[in-house]
C-alpha positions as CSV (number, residue, x, y, z in Angstrom):
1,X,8.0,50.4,8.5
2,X,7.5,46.8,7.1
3,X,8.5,43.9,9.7
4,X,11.4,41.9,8.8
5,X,9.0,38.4,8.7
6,X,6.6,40.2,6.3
7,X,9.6,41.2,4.0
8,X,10.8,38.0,4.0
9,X,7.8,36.6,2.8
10,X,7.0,39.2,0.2
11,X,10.8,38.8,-1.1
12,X,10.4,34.8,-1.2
13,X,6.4,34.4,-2.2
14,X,7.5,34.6,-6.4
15,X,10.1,31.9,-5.6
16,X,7.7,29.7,-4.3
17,X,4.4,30.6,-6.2
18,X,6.7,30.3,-9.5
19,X,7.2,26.4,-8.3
20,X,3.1,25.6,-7.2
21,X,3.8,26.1,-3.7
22,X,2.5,28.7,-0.7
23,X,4.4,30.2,1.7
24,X,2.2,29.6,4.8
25,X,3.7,31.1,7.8
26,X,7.3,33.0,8.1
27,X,9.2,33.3,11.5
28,X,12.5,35.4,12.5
29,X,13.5,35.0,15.7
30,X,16.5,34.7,17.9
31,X,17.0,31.2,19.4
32,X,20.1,30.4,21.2
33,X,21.9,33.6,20.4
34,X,21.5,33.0,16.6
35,X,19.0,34.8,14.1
36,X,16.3,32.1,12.6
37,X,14.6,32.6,9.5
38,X,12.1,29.8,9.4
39,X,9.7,29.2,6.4
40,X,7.2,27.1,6.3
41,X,5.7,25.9,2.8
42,X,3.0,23.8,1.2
43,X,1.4,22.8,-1.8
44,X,-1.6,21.0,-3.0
45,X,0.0,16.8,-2.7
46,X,2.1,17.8,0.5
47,X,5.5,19.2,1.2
48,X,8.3,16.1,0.8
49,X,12.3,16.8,2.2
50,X,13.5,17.3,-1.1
51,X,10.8,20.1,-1.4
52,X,12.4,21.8,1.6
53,X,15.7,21.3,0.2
54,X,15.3,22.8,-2.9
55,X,13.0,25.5,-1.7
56,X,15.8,25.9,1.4
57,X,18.5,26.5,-1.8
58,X,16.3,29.1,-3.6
59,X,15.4,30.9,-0.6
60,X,18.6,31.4,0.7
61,X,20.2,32.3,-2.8
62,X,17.4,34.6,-2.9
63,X,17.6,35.7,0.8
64,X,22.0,36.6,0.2
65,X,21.6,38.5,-2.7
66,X,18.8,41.0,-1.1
67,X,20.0,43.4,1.8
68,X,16.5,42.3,4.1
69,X,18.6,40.7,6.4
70,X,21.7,42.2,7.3
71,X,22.7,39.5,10.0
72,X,24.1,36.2,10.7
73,X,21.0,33.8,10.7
74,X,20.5,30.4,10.2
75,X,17.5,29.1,7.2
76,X,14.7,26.8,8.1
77,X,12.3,25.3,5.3
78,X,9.7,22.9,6.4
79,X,6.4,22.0,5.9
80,X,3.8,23.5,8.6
81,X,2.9,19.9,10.1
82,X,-0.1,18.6,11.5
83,X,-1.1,21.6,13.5
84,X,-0.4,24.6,10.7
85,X,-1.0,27.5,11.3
86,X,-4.4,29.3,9.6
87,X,-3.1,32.9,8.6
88,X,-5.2,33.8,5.7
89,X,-9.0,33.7,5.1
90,X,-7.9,31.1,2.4
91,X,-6.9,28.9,5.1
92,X,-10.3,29.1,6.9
93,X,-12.0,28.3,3.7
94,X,-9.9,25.7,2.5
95,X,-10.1,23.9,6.2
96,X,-13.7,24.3,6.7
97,X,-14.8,20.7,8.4
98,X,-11.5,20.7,10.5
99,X,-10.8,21.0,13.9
100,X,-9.0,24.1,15.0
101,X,-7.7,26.0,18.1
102,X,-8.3,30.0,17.6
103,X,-6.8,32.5,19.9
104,X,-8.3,36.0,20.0
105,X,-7.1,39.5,20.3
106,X,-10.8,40.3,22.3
107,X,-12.7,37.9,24.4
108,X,-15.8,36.8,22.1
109,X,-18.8,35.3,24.7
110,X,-16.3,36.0,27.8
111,X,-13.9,34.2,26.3
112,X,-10.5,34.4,24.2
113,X,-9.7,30.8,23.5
114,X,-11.5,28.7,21.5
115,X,-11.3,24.7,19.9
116,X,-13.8,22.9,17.8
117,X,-15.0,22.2,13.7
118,X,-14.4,25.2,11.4
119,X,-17.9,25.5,10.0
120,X,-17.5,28.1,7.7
121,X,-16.0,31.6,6.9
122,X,-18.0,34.2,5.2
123,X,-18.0,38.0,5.2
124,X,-15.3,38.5,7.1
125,X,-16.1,35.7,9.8
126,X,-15.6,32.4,11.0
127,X,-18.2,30.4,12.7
128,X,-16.4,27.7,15.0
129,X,-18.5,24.7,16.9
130,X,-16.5,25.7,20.0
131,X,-16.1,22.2,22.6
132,X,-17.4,24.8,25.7
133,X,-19.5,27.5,24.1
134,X,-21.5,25.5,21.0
135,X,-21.4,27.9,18.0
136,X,-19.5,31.3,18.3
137,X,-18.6,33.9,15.1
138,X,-15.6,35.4,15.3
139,X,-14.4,38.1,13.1
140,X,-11.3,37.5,11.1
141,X,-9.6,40.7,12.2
142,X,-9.9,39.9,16.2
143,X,-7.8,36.1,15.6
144,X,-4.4,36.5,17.2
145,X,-3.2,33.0,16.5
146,X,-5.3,30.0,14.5
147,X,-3.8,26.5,14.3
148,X,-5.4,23.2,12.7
149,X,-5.7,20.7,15.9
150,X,-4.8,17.2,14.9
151,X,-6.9,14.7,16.0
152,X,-4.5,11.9,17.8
């Protein structure tokens, strides 16, 4: 059985690649007693608020008219900030240079959490300059959560 966040983003992914844009992470979850559907998008020059809007419209229209969710919730658009979140091996590829904070599902060298330059992803891996251990591969399929970490 298919999640509801992953059918959410298969059911809005046209929508937005129609319009030059990526869906980069989906979330539905219940916050203060209500359902959230939160979708966070992107494209090549940035994400502006009237990006969201629109995108916030279309989503929704498209999110009524399909039986996917069958409760209240409340519809989130927004772009995925300084510290997005690195879900495909796109992402790790596109970000290659940048600092990120990878979580994994197994502890790689004794350990599970890792920060430092992305220097590469090849074959199924990424190689990370990791602040405590130096260089460390990880593979792909072991990341349990992978965020860009701003520099401020």
């Amino acid at each position: 059985m298919i999640s509801k966040t992953k059918a959410i983003e298969e059911l809005l992914i046209p929508a937005a690649d129609d319009r030059n844009m990526e869906i980069i992470d989906v979330q539905y979850l219940r916050e203060n007693g209500n359902w959230v559907a939160r979708v966070f998008i992107d494209k090549k020059d940035g994400i502006s608020i009237d990006d969201c809007e629109k995108m916030s419209r279309i989503f929704g229209d498209i999110l009524d008219a399909n039986d996917t969710l069958n409760e209240s919730y409340v519809l989130e658009v927004s772009s995925p900030g300084v510290n997005r979140a690195l879900r495909k091996e796109k992402d790790f590829k596109n970000f290659t240079g940048s600092k990120a904070r990878i979580q994994t599902f197994n502890a790689v060298n004794n350990q599970r959490n890792f920060l430092g330059e992305i220097l590469y992803f090849k074959d199924g891996k990424i190689k990370i300059n990791d602040v405590t251990k130096g260089e460390v591969e990880i593979d792909f399929s072991d990341i349990k959560k992978a965020n860009l970490e701003a520099d401020i």
